[in-house]
TIDRENZA-9467 format. One line per 10 residues: their letters; for each residue x negated, y, z of N, C-alpha, C, O. Coordinates in steps of 0.02 Angstrom, whole numbers. Layout:
A) X:Y:Z:X:Y:Z:X:Y:Z:X:Y:Z  ...
***
This chain:
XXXXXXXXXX) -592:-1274:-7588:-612:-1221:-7542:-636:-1162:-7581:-672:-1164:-7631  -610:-1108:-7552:-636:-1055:-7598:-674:-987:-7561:-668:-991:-7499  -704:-938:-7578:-785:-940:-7548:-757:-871:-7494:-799:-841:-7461  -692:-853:-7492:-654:-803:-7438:-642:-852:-7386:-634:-820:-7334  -638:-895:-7377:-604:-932:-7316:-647:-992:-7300:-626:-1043:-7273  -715:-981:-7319:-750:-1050:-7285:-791:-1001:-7235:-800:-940:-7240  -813:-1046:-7184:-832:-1027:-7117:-918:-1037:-7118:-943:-1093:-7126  -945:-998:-7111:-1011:-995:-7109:-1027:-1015:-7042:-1010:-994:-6987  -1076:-1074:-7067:-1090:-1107:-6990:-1132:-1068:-6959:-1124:-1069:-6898  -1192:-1020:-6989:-1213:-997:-6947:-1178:-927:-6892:-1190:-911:-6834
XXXXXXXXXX) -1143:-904:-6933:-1088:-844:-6875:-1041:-874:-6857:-1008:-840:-6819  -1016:-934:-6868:-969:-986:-6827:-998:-1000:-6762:-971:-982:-6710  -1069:-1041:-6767:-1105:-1034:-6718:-1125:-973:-6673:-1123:-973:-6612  -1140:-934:-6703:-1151:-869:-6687:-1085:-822:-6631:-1077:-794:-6577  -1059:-838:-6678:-983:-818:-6644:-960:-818:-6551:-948:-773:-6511  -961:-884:-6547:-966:-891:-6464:-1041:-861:-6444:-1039:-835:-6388  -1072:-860:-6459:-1137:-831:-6418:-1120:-778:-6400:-1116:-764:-6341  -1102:-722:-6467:-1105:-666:-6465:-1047:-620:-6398:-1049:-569:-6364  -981:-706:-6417:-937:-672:-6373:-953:-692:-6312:-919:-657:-6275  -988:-729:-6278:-1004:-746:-6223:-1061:-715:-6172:-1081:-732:-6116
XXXXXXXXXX) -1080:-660:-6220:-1130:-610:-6203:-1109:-577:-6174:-1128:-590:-6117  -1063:-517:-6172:-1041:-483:-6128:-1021:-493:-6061:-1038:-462:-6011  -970:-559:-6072:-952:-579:-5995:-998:-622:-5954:-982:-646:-5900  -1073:-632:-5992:-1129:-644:-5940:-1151:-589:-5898:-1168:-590:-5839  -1145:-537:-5942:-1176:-469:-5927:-1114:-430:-5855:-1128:-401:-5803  -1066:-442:-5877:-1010:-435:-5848:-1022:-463:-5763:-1015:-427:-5714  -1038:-525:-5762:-1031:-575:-5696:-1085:-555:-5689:-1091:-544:-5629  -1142:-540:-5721:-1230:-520:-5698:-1198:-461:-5635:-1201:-457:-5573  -1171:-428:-5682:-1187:-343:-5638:-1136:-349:-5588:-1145:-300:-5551  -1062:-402:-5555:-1040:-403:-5520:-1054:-437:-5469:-1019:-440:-5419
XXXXXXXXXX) -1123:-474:-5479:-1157:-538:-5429:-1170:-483:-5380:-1147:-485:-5323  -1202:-443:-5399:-1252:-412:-5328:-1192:-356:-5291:-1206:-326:-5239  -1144:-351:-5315:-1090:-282:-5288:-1054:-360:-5237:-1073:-360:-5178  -1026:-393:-5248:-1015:-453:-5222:-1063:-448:-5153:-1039:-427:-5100  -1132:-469:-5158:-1172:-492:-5105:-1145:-450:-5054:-1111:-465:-5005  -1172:-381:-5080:-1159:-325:-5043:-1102:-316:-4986:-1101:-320:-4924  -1059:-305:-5031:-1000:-297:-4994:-994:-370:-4942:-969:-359:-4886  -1013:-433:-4956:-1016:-488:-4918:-1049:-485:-4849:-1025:-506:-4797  -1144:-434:-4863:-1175:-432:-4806:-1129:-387:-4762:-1118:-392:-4702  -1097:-324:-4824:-1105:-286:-4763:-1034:-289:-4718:-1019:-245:-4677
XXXXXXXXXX) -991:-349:-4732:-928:-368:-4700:-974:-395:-4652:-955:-382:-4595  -1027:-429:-4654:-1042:-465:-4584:-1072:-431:-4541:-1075:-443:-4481  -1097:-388:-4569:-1142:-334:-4530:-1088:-303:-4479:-1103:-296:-4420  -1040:-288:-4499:-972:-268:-4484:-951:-325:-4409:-955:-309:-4350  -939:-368:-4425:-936:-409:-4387:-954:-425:-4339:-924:-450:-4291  -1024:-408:-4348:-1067:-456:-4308:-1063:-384:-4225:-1057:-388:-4164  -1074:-320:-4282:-1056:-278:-4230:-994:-256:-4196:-1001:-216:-4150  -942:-276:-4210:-877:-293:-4191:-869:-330:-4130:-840:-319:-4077  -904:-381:-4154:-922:-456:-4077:-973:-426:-4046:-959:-434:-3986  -1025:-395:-4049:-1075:-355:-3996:-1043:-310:-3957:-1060:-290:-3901
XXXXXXXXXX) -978:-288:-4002:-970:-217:-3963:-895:-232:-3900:-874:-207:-3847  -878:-281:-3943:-826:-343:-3904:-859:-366:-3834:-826:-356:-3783  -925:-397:-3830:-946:-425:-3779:-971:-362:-3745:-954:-342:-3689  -1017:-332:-3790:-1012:-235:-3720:-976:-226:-3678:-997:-235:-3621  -926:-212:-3686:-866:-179:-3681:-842:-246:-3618:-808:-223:-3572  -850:-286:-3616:-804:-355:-3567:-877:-341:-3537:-866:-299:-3493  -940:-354:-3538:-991:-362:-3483:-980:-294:-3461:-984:-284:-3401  -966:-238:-3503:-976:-177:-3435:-905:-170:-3397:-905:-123:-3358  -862:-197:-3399:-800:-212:-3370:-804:-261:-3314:-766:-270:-3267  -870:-295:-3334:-822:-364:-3285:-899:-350:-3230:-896:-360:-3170
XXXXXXXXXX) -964:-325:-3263:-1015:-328:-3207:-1019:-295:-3148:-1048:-315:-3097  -966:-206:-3162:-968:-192:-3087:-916:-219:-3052:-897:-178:-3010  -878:-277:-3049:-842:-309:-3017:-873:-357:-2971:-864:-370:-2911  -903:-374:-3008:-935:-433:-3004:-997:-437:-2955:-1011:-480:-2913  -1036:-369:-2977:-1087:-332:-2917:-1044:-331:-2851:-1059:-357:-2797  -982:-289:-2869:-922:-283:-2792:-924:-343:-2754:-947:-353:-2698  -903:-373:-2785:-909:-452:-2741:-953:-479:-2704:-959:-497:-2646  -998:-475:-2780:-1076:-507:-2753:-1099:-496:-2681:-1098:-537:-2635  -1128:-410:-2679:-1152:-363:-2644:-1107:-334:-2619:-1090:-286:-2653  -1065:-345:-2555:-1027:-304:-2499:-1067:-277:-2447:-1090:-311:-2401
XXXXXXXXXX) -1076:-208:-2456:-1095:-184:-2395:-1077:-191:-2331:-1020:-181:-2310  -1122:-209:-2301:-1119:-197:-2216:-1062:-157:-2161:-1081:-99:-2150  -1026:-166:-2141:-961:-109:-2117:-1003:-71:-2062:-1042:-110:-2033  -1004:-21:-2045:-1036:4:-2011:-969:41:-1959:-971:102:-1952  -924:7:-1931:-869:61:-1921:-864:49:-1843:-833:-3:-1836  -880:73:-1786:-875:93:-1722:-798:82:-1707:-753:118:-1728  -790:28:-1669:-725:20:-1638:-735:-4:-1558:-781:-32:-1528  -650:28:-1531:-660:20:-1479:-688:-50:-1435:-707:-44:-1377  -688:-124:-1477:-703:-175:-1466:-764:-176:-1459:-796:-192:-1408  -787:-154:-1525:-880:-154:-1536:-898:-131:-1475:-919:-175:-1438
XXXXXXXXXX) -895:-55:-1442:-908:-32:-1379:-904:-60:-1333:-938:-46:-1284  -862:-111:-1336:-831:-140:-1273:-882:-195:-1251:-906:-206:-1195  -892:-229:-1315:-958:-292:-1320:-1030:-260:-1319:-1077:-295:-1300  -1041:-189:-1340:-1108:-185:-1318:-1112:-167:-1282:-1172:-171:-1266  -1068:-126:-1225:-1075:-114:-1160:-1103:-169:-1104:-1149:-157:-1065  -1059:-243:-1110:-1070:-294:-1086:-1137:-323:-1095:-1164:-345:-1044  -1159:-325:-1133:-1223:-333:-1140:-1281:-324:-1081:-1271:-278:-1042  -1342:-364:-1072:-1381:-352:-1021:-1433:-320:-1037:-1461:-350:-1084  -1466:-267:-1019:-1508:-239:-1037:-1590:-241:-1021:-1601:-186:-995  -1631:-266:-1025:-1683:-277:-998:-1741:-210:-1021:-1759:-206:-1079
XXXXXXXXXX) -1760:-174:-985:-1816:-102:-993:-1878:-129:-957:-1879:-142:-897  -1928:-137:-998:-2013:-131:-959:-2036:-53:-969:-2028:-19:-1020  -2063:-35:-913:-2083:12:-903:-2167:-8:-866:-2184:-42:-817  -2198:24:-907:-2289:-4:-876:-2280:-62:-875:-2282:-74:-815  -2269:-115:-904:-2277:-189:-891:-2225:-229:-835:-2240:-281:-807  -2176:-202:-827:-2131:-209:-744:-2066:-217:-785:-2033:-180:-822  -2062:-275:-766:-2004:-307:-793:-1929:-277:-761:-1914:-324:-724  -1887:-241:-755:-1816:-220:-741:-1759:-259:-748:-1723:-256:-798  -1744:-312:-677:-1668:-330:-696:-1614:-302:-728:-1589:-246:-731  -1601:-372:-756:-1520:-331:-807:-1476:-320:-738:-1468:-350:-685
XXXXXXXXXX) -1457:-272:-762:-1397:-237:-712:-1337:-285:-733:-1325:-319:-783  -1303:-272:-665:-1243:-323:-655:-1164:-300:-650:-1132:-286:-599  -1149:-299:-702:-1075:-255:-722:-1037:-294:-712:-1041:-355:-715  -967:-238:-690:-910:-255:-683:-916:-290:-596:-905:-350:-591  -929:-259:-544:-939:-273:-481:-947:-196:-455:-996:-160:-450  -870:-185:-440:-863:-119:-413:-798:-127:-371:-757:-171:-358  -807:-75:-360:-742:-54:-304:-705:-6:-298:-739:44:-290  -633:7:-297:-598:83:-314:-609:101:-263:-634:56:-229  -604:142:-241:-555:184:-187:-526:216:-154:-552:270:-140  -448:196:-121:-396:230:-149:-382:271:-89:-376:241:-37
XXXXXXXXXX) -376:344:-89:-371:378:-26:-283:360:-15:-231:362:-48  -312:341:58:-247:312:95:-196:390:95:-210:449:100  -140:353:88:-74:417:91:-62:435:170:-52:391:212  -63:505:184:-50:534:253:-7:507:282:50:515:261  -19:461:347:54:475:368:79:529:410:41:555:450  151:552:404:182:617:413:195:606:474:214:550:492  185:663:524:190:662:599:283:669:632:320:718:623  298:609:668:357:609:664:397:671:689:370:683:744  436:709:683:454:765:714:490:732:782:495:671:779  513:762:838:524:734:916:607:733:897:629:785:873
XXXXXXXXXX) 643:692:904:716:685:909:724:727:978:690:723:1029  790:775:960:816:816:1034:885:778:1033:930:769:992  872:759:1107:918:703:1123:995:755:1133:990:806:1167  1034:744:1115:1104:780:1138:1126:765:1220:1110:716:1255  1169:824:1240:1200:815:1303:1238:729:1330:1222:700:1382  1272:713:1295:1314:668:1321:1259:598:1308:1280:546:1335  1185:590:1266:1133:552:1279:1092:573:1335:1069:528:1371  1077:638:1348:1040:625:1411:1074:607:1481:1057:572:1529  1136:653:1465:1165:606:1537:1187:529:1552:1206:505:1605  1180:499:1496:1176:404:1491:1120:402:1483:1113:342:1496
XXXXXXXXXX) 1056:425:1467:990:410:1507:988:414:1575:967:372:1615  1022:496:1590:1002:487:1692:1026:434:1718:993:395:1751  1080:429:1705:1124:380:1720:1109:310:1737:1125:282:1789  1064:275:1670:1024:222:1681:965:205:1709:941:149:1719  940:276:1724:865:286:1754:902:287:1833:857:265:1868  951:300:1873:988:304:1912:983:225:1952:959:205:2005  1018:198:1897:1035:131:1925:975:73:1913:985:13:1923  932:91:1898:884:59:1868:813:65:1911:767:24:1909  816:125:1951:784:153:1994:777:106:2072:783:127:2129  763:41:2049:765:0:2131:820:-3:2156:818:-33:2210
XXXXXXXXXX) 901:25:2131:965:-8:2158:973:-76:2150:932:-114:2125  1038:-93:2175:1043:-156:2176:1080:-177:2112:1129:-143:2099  1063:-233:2064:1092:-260:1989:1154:-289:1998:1153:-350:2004  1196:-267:2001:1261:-295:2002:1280:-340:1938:1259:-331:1880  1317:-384:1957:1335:-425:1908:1415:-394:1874:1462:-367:1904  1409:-411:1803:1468:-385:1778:1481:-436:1708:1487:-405:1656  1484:-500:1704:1463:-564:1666:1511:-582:1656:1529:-596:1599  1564:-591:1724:1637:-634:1711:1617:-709:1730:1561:-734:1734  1674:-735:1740:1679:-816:1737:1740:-832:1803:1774:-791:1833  1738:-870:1806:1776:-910:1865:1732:-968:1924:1688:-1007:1904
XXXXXXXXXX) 1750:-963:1984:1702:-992:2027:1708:-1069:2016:1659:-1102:2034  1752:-1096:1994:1734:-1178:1960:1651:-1159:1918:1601:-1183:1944  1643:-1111:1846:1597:-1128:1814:1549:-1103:1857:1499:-1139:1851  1541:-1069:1888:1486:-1034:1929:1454:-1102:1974:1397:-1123:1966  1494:-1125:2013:1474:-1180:2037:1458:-1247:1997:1427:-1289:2029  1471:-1257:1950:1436:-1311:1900:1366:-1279:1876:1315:-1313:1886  1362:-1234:1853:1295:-1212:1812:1279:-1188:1872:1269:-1129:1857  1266:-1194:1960:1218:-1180:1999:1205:-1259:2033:1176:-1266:2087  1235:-1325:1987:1201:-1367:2001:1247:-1410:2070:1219:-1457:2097  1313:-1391:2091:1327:-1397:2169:1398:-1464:2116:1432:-1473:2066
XXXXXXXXXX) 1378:-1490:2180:1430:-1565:2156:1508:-1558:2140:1528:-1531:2192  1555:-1566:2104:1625:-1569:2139:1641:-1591:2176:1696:-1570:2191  1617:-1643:2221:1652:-1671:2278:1630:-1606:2337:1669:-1600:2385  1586:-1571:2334:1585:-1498:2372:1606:-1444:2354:1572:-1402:2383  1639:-1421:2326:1682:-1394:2285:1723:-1374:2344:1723:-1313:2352  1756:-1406:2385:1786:-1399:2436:1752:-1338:2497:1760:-1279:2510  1720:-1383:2517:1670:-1346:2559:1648:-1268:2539:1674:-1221:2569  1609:-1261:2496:1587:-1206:2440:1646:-1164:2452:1645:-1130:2504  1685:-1160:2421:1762:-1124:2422:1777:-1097:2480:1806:-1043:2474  1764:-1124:2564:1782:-1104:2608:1725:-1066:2645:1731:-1019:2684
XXXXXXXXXX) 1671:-1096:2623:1613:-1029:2664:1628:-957:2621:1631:-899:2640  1638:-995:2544:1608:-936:2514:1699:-889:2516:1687:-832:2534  1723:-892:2512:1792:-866:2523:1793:-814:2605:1817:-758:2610  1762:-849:2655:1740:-818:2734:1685:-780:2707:1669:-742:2752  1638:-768:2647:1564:-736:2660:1595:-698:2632:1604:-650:2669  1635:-686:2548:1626:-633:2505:1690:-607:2469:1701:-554:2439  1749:-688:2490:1784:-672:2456:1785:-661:2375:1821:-628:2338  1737:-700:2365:1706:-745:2282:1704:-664:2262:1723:-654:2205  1685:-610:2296:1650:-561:2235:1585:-568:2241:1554:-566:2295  1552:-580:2169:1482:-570:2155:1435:-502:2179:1374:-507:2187
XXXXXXXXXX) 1460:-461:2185:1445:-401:2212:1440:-355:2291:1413:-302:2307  1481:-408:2329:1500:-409:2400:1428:-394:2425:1379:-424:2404  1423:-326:2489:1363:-323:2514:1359:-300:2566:1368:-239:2561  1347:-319:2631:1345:-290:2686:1308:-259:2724:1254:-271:2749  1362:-196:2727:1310:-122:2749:1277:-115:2797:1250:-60:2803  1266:-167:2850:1233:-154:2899:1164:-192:2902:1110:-170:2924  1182:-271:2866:1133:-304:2855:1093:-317:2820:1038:-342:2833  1121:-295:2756:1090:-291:2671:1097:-366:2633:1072:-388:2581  1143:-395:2684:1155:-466:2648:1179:-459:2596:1194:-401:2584  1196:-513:2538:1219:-472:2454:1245:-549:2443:1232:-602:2472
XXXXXXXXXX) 1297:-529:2379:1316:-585:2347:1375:-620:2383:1408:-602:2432  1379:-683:2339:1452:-732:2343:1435:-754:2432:1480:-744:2473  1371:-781:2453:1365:-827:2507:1322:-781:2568:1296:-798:2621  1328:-721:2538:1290:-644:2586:1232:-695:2614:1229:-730:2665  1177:-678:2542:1113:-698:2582:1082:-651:2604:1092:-594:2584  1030:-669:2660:998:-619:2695:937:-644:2705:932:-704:2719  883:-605:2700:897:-533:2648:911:-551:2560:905:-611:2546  923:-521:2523:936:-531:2474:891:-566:2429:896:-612:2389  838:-522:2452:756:-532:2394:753:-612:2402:742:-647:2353  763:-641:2466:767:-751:2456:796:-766:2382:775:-818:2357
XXXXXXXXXX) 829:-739:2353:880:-766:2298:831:-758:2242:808:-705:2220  817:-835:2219:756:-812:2154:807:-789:2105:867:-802:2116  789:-756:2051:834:-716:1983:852:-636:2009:814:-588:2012  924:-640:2027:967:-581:2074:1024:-599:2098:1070:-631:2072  1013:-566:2174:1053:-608:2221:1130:-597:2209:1166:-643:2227  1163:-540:2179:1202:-520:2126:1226:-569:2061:1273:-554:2025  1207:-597:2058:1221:-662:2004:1224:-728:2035:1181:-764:2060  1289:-734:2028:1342:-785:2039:1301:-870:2057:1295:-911:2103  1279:-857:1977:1233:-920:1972:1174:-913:2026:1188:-946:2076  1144:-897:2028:1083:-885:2053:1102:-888:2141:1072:-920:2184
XXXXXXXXXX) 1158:-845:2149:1156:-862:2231:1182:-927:2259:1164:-954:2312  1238:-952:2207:1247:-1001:2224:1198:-1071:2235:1190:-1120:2271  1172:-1035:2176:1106:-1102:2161:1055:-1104:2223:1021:-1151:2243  1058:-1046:2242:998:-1041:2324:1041:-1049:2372:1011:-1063:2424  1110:-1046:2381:1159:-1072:2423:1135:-1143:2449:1115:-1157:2505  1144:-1192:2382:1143:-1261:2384:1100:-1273:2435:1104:-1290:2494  1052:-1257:2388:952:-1300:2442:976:-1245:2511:973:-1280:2562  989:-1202:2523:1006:-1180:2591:1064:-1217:2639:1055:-1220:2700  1120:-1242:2611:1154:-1283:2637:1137:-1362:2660:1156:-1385:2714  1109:-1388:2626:1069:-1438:2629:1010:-1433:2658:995:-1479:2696
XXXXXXXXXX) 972:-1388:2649:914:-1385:2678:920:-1367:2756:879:-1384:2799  969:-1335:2766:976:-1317:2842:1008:-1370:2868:978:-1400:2913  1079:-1395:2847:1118:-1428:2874:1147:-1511:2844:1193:-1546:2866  1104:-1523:2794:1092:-1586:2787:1136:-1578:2741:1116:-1594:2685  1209:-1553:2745:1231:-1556:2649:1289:-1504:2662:1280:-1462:2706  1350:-1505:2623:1407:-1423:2621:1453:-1448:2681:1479:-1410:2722  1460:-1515:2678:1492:-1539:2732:1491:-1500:2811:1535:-1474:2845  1387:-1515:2826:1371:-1501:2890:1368:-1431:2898:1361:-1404:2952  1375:-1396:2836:1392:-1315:2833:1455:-1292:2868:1466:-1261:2920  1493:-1319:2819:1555:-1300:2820:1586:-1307:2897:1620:-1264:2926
XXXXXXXXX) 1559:-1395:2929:1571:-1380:2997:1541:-1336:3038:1579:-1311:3079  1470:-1312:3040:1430:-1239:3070:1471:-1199:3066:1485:-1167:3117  1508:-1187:2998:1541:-1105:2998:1600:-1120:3030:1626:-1067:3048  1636:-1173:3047:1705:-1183:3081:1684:-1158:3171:1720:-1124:3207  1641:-1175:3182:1615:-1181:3269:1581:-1124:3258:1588:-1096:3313  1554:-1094:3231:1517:-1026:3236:1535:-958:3205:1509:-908:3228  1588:-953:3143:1613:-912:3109:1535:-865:3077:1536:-804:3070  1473:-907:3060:1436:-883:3015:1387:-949:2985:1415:-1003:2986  1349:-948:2972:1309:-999:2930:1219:-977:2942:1175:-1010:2914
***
């Protein structure tokens, strides 16, 4: 060994100390720039998330009030009116109690419509003379019959038998000559069997039916039946 190249233990030793000095010094002075920047990332942070939750509570609380707290509607409709009208009202006045009034108990009413005054119909010429006309005959003359039929039905619907049928035929053929209308001017006898006076004939002595039908009970009633007629009018030429 020769005295250029042996290693002195004490700056051998020395050696790492010396170099290990700086980069203590080194990591010393970067410890606290480190902290720093560490707090003040959280500081950062922390107001980040404060300003995060701000920001959502003032967003979400007046909603949330909305909900909570709904005002009262105060809005006048025709319904509302309608229900507090109905309502009963009770007023003391000096201590005196006032029935509730009693609604909905009324009455319209409705002025009746004029009635219009009829104007007079003016009757034309050829109507008033078929008024005189009927006021004429209508006037206590005598009602003539104008009906129709044949003296078979006339004598069934006044009730008189067919086996007199015979008989019937020959007075009444000598009285009128089967007109319903036949009337004699001197006596005022009327009709098929010229009753006299006429007014005997219940209905009108002018109707077929009707005289015949007072014929009957007169034939019978006088002379016991058409038979004992019919012989009267043979021996006497009247009835």
């Amino acid at each position: 060994m020769t005295s250029g190249t042996e290693i002195d233990p004490a700056r051998g030793s020395a050696a790492p100390v010396a170099s290990a000095a700086p980069n203590a010094t080194v990591s010393a002075k970067r410890t606290p720039a480190k902290r720093y920047w560490t707090r003040r990332r959280s500081v950062a942070g922390c107001l980040a998330a404060f300003g995060v939750v701000a920001l959502a509570a003032a967003v979400v609380a007046p909603t949330g009030m909305a909900l909570a707290e709904q005002p009262a509607a105060d809005t006048t409709t025709a319904f509302s009116l309608a229900v507090q009208d109905t309502q009963d009202l009770t007023v003391t006045v000096a201590g005196a109690t006032i029935e509730p009034v009693t609604r909905g108990n009324f009455e319209v009413y409705v002025t009746p419509t004029p009635t219009p005054t009829p104007e007079p119909e003016v009757a034309s010429v050829d109507e008033a003379a078929e008024s005189s006309e009927s006021s004429d005959s209508s006037g206590g003359g005598p009602l003539f019959y104008s009906g129709g039929g044949a003296p078979a039905e006339w004598m069934a619907a006044a009730g008189i038998a067919a086996s007199d049928w015979g008989y019937v035929d020959y007075v009444v053929s000598k009285e009128s000559g089967w007109n319903p209308n036949a009337t004699n001017s001197s006596s005022g006898a009327c009709g098929l069997v010229q009753a006299l006076p006429c007014s005997k004939v219940p209905g009108n002595g002018y109707d077929p039916v009707d005289n015949l039908r007072w014929a009957n009970g007169y034939a019978t009633g006088r002379y016991g039946s058409w038979a004992g007629a019919y012989e009267f009018w043979i021996n006497n030429n009247w009835w």
